[in-house]
N, C-alpha and C positions, 0 to 999 in steps of 0.2 A: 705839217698837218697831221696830228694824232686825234683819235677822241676812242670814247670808249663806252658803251653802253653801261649806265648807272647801276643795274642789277647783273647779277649769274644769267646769263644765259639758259634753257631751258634744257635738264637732263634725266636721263630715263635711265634707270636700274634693269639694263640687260643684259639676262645671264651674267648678272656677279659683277660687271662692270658699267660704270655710270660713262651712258654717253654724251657727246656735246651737238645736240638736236637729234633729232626726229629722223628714222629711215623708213625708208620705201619697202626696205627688204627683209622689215619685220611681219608685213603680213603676204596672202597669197593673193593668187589672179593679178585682175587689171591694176590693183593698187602697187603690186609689185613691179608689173611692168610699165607703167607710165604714171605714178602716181608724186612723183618727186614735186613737184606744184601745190599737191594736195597737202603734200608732207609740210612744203613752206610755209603753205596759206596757215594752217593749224600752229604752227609753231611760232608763226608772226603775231596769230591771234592771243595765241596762251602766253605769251610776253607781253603785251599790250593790258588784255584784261586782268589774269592771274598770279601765278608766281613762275620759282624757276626748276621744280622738278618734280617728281610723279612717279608713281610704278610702273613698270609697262603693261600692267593690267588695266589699270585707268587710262595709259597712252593710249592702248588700242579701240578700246569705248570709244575716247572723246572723237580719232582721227575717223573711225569710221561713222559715226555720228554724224562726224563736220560734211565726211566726202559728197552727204547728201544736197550738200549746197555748192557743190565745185565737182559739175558730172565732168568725167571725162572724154577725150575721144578714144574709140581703142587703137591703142596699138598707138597712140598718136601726143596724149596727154591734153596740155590745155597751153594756148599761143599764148604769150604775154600779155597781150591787148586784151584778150578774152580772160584772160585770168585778174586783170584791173577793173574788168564790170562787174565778175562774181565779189569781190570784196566789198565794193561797192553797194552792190544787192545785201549782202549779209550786213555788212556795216551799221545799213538804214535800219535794216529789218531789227537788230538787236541794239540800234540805239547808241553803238558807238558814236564817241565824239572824233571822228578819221573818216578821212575820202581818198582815193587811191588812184592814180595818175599815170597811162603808158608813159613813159620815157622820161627821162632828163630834161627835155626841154634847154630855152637857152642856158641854164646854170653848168651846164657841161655833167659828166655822170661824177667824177671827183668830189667836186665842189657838195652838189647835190647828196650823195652819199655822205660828206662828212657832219654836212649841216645836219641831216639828219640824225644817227648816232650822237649827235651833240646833244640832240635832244631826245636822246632813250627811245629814237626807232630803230627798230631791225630792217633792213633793206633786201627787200624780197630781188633776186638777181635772174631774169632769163638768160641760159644762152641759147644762141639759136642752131639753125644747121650747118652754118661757117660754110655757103654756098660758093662764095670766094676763093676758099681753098680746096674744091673737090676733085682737084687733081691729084691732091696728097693722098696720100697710105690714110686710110681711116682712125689709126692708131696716133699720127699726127694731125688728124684736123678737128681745130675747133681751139677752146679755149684751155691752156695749161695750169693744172694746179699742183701748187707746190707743199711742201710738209717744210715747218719750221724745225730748223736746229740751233741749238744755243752753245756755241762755241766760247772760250775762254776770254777772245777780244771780243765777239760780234754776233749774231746770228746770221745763221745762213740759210738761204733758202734753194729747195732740191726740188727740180722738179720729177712729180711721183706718178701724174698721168694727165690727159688729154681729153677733154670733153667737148660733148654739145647737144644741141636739144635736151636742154637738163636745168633742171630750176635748182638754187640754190638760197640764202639767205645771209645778206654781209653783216657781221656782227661785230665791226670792231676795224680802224682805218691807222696808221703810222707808216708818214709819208707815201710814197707809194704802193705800199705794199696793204691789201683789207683781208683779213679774217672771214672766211666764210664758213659754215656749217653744214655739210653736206652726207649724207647717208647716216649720221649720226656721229661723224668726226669734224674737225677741225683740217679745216685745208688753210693756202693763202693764194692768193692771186695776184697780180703784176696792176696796179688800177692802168696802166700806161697800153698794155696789151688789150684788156679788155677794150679803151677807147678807140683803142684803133680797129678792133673784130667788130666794132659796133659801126661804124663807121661805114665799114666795108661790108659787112652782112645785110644788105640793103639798107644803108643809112638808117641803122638804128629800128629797123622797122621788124628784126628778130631777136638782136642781140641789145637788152636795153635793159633796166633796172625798173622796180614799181615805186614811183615818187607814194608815200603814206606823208598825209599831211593832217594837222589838227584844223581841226573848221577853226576859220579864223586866223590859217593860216602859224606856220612852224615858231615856236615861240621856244627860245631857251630854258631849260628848267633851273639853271643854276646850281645843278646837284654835282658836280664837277668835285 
């Protein structure tokens, strides 16, 4: 199972270096401490409606702009369920042709996620607060993301740190392993791990992916 999103990915010219999405920790306050959702929603949107990069003089315009449709909680951010009605709210409002969906539903999140990227959506990804494992070291619980290396037979994947209550965005899926976008890099995730954190983090009800669908239901583009 691979696919790959039809365009670049969306990147910002910061400080000298072109990143791959949108961070949190470019501006200050509540947006820096819980605004990783906000960061998604924006960078879901500007792939959907526009192209795929920016200065981060116009990044910070558009995100703070947007944040006025995606208030958050402080100290708290925005729950994945609650983060599938603001889209939905802006969606209508601007006319998009997209409706937005808690959870995977029966397609399982794999399946789900590939079909999408198949068809040039980016996959907005919660994780939650990995309630199941809060006997762990904090440092250990939640979900692992790993950096890709490209060895001479194979790539390898290292894991680089341990998250949770963290919104993310999957840009890209081969075999089990998706590509997500997180602070303004490139990570990878385990899809195997993830199903099973979802699973166990109240059955999906923290830890789950935002279905983005075209009215009329997911339709291949054939741009492959």
């Amino acid at each position: 199972m691979k696919a790959e999103l039809c365009r670049n990915y969306l990147s910002v010219n910061h400080e000298g270096r072109f990143s791959y999405g949108g961070s949190q920790n470019w501006f200050p306050g509540q947006l820096k401490r819980c605004g990783c959702a906000v960061i998604g929603a924006a960078d879901l949107i500007w792939y959907l409606t526009r192209g795929s990069s920016m200065s981060e003089g116009k990044y910070r315009k558009y995100v703070r702009r947007l944040s006025r449709s995606f208030p958050t909680i402080p100290y708290r951010g925005i729950p994945g369920f609650v983060m599938a009605v603001f889209l939905n709210i802006y969606m209508i409002r601007k006319h998009l042709p997209y409706r937005a969906h808690w959870g995977a539903g029966r397609g399982g999140i794999s399946r789900r996620v590939a079909a999408m990227i198949a068809n040039d959506i980016p996959v907005p990804l919660c994780v939650g607060p990995a309630l199941h494992q809060i006997l762990k070291k904090p440092a250990y619980r939640g979900l692992k993301l790993y950096k890709k290396t490209v060895g001479r037979e194979k790539a390898e994947y290292v894991w680089n740190k341990t998250i949770r209550n963290h919104f993310m965005v999957i840009t890209g899926i081969n075999g089990t392993w998706a590509r997500v976008s997180s602070w303004g890099e490139a990570y990878y995730i385990d899809l195997k791990e993830l199903e099973e954190m979802s699973v166990k983090d109240v059955f999906g009800a923290y830890t789950n992916i935002i279905r983005i669908e075209q009215k009329g239901g997911l339709r291949n583009k054939g741009r492959r």
